[in-house]
C-alpha positions in Angstrom: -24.6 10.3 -0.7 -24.7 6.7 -1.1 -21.3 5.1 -1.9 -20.2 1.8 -2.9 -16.4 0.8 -2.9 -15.5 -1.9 -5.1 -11.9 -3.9 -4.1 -10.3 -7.6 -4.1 -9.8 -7.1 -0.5 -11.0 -6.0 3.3 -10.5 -5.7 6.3 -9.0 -8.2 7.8 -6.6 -8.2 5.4 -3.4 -6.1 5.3 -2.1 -3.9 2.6 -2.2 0.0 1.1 -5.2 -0.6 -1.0 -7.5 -1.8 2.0 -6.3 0.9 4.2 -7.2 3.5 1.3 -10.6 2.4 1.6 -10.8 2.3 5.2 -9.6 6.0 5.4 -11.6 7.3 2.7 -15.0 5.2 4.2 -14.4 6.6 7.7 -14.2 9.7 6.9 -17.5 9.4 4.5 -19.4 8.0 7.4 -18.3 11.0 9.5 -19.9 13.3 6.7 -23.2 11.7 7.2 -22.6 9.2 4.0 -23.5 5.6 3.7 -21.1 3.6 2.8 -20.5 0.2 2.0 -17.8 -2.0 0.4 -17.5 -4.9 -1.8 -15.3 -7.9 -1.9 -14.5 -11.4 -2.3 -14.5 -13.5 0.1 -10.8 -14.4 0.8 -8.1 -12.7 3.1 -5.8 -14.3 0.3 -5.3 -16.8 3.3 -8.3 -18.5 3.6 -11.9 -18.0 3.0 -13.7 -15.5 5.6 -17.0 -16.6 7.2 -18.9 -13.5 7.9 -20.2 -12.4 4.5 -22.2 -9.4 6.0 -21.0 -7.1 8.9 -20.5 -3.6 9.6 -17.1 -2.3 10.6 -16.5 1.2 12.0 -19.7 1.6 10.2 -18.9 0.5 7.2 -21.2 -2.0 5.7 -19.0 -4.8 4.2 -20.3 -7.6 2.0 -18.1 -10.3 1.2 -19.0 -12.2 -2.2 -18.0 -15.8 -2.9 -15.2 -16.0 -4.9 -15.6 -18.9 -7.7 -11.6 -19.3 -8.7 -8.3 -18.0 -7.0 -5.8 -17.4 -10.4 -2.7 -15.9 -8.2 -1.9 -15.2 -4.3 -3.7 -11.3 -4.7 -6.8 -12.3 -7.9 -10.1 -14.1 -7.5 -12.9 -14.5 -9.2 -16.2 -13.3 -7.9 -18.9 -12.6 -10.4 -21.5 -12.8 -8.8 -21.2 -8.9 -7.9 -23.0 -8.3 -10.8 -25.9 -9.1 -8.9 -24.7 -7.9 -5.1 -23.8 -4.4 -6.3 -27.1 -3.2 -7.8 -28.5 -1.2 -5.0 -29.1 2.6 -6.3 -25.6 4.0 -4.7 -24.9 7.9 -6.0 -21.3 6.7 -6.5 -19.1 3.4 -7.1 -15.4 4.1 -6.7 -13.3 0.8 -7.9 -10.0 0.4 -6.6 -6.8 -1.5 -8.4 -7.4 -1.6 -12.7 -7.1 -5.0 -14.3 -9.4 -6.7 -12.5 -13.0 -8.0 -12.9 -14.6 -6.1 -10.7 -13.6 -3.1 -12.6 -15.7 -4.3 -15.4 -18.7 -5.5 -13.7 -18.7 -2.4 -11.9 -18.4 -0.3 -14.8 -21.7 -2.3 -16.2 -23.5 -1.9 -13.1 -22.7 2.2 -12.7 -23.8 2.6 -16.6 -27.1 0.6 -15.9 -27.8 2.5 -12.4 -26.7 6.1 -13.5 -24.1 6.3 -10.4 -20.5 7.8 -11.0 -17.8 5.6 -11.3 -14.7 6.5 -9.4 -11.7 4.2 -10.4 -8.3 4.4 -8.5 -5.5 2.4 -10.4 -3.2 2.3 -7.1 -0.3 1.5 -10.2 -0.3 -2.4 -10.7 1.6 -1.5 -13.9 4.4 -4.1 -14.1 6.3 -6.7 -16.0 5.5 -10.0 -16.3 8.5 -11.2 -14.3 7.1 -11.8 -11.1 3.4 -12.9 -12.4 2.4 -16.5 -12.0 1.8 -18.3 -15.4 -1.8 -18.6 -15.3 -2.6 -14.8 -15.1 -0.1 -14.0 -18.2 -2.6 -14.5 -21.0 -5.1 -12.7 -18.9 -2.9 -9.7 -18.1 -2.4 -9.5 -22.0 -6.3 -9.7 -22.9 -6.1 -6.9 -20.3 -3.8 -4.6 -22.6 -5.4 -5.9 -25.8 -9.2 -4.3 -24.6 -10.2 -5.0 -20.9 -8.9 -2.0 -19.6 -9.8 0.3 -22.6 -13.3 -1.2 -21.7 -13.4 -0.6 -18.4 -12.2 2.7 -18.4 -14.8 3.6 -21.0 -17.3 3.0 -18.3 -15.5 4.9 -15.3 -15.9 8.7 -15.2 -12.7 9.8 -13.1 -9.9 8.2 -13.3 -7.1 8.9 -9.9 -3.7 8.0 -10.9 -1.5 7.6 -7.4 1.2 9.0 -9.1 2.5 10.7 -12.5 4.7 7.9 -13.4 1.5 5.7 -14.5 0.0 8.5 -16.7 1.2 7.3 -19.8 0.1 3.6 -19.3 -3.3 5.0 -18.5 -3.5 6.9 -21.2 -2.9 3.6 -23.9 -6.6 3.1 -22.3 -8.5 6.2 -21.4 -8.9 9.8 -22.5 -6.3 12.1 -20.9 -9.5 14.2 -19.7 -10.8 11.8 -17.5 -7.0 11.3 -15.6 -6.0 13.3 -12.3 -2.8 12.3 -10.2 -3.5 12.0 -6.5 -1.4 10.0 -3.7 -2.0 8.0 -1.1 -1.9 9.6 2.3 -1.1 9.6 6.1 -3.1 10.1 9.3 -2.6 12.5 10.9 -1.9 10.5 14.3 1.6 9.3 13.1 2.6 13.1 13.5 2.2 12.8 17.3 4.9 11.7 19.4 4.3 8.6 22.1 5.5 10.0 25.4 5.6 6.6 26.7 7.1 3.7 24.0 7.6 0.4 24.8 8.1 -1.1 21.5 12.4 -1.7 21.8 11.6 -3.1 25.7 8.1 -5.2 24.9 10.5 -6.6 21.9 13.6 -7.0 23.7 15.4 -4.7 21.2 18.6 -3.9 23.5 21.1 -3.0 20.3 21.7 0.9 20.2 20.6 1.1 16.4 17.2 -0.5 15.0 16.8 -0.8 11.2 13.0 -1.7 10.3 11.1 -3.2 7.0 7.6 -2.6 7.3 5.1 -4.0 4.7 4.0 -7.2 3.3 6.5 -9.9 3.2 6.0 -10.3 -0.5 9.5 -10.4 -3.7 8.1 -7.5 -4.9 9.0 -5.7 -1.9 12.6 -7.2 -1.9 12.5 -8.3 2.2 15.4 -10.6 1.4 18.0 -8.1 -0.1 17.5 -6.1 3.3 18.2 -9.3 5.2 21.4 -10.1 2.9 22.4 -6.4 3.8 21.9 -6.5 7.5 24.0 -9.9 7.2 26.9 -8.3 6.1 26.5 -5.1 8.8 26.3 -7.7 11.6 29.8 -9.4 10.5 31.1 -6.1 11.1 29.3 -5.0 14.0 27.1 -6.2 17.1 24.8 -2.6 17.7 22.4 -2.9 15.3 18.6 -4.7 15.7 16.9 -5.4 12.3 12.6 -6.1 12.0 11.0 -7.2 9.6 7.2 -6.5 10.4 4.1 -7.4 8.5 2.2 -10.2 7.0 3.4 -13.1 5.0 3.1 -13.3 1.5 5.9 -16.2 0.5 9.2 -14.3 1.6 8.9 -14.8 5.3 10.5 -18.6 5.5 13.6 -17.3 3.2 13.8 -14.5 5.3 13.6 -16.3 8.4 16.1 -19.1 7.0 18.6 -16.5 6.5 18.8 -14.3 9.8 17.8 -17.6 11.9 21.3 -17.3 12.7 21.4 -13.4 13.9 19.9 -13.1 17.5 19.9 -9.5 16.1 17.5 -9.8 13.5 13.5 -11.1 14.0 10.5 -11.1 11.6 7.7 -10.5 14.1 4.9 -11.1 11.4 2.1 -7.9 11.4 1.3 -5.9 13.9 -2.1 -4.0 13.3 -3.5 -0.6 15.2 -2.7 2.8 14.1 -1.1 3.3 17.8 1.1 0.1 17.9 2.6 1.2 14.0 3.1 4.3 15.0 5.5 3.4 18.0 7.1 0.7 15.7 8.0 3.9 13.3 8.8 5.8 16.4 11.2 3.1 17.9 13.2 2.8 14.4 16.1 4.7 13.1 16.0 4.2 9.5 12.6 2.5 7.4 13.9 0.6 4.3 12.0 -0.5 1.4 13.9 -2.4 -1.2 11.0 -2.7 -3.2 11.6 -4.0 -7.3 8.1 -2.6 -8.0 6.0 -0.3 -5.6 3.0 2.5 -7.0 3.1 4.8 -3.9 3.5 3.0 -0.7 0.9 4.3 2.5 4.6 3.0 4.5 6.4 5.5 2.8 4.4 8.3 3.9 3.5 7.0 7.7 7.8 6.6 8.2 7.7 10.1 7.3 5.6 11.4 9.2 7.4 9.4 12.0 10.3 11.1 11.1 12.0 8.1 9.9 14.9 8.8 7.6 14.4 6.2 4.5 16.4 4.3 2.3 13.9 3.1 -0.8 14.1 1.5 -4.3 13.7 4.3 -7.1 11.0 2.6 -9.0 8.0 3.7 -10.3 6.0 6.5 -8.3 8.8 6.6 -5.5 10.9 9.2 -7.7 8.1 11.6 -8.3 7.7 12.1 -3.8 11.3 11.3 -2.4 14.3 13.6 -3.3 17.3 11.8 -2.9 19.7 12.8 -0.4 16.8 14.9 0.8 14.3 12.3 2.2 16.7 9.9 2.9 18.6 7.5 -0.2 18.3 5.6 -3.5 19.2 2.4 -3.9 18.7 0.0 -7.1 16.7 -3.1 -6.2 19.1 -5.9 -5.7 22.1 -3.2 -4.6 23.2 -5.1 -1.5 26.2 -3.8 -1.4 25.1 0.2 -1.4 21.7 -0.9 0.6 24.3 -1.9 3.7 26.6 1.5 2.8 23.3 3.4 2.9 21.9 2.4 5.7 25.4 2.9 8.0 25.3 6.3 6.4 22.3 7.3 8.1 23.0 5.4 11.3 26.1 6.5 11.8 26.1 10.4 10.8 23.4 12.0 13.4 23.5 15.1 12.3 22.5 13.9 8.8 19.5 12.0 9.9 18.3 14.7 12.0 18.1 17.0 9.0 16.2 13.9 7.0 14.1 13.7 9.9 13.0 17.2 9.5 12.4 17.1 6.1 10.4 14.0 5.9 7.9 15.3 9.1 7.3 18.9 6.9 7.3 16.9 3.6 4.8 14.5 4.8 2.1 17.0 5.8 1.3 17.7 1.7 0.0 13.7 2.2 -2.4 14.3 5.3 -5.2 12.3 4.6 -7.5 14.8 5.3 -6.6 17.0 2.2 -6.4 13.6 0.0 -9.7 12.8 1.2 -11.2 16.4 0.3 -9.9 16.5 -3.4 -11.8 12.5 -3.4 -15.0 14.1 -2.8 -14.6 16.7 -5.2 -14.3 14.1 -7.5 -17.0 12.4 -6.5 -19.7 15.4 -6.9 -17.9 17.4 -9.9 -19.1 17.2 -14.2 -16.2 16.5 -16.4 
């Protein structure tokens, strides 16, 4: 088959969405698929100069973006044209968005299947800038009832969305599938440096993983790890991954702490793996998250996890079982959470258990296979 994936963003940049795409393209190109992917132009930093390359055989086009509206939306309509190229199938990736549309147009005109996974940008307006407001309401007024007219299958990441979705599309064209894991995060690193290439020499290491963005609450953890500090000295907190307008309040309030460090990202499936293998607890103090690839890679790392319960998070973490609850903005239980799983070894091992069997229901392998079934099946 000839496939076409459809997203705001690529490689280089950093996030679940891109990484869905990478895993799902890899593993086309190992089938003996051509694949490509289609962009804008932006690694929401800066504009990216190469246009047209091929990564890990994936051929990637990067489309000039005409307007940036927010830190994660641009405006690239010239895709209309750049797109049109007789693919068998053209999965989108994240509703709301333009390229949705123009996609949908394009997979109508050309006969291809359209493939569209939400990846559950469902939210409030309270962390939206003010210029995509009106936009995100046109979206609820007809856009995405348009767009979803024109996509075939739609893959909801998890249950929680299904009723939003269904304000749009026919409940016949909705399936529920998560995001997944590689299987390499199952394997244990004989030989980890991470705590001695880091300096870590605390006894207890306490990790945030993922984009340095509000949503994903970065500073809560750091008003948490605060308090734990006054009251003791064995405990190292990290706060790894890229910058998305939370690192400079993060860093003004451990700068303080020699015990606390955001290191910025850290990229290769090896190097994350022996961050998650180095840690003792992964926390995500998220106010909105879909269904986190973190979540799933600390798992499979064996990381007990203490995690906001919003949105998708309920429907794949048992609390108690997986590791705890904690409502966004709890500082007070976040800090009582985490020194419960530090300090009781006996409960962390059985969490650690749990979460390495739990995780293998989200090898990427078996998400992958239900994909193509999608791809080729009639509704």
């Amino acid at each position: 088959m000839k496939i076409a994936h459809v997203s705001m963003f690529f490689l280089p940049t950093f996030g679940g969405v891109e990484q869905t795409v990478y895993e799902l393209a890899t593993r086309q190109i190992a089938q003996g698929h051509e694949v490509h992917v289609f962009c804008c132009d932006s690694d929401k930093n800066k504009r990216i100069e190469m246009k047209e390359e091929i990564i890990d055989g994936i051929h990637v086009h990067r489309i000039p973006y005409i307007f940036r509206m927010s830190f994660n939306t641009f405006i690239w309509p010239s895709l209309l044209f750049k797109l049109n190229r007789n693919f068998d199938v053209i999965h989108t990736h994240v509703s709301g968005h333009m390229h949705v549309f123009i996609s949908g147009i394009i997979s109508m005109l050309s006969g291809a299947r359209h493939v569209h996974t939400t990846h559950c940008p469902w939210t409030g307006m309270e962390f939206r800038p003010f210029i995509l407001r009106p936009f995100i309401s046109l979206n609820e007024l007809f856009l995405n009832k348009i767009s979803f007219s024109m996509v075939d299958r739609i893959v909801a990441i998890t249950p929680w969305e299904i009723r939003t979705i269904e304000r749009f599309a026919n409940n016949k064209k909705i399936v529920t599938l998560p995001t997944g894991v590689d299987s390499m995060f199952y394997k244990k690193i004989l030989k980890n440096n991470f705590r001695k290439n880091n300096k870590i020499v605390q006894k207890k290491f306490v990790l945030f993983f993922g984009r340095m963005s509000k949503l994903k609450g970065p500073e809560k953890l750091a008003l948490a790890a605060i308090n734990i500090s006054k009251k003791r000295n064995d405990v190292f907190f990290a706060w790894i991954g890229p910058d998305e307008g939370m690192a400079e309040e993060v860093e003004g309030l451990i700068k303080n702490y020699p015990n606390m460090k955001y290191f910025g990202p850290i990229r290769g499936k090896e190097k994350i793996a022996e961050m998650y293998q180095s840690a003792d607890v992964y926390v995500l103090p998220s106010y909105r998250e879909g269904l986190p690839l973190t979540l799933f890679e600390a798992m499979a790392s064996g990381l007990p996890i203490v995690v906001s319960p919003v949105n998708g998070i309920p429907y794949e973490i048992n609390d108690g079982e997986n590791g705890f609850f904690v409502e966004y903005g709890d500082v007070e239980n976040l800090e009582k959470k985490i020194l419960k799983i530090l300090d009781d070894k006996r409960l962390a091992k059985i969490i650690s258990k749990n979460n390495i069997k739990k995780s293998r229901n989200y090898d990427w392998d078996l998400i992958y296979g239900k994909y193509m079934e999608y791809y080729r099946a009639d509704l």
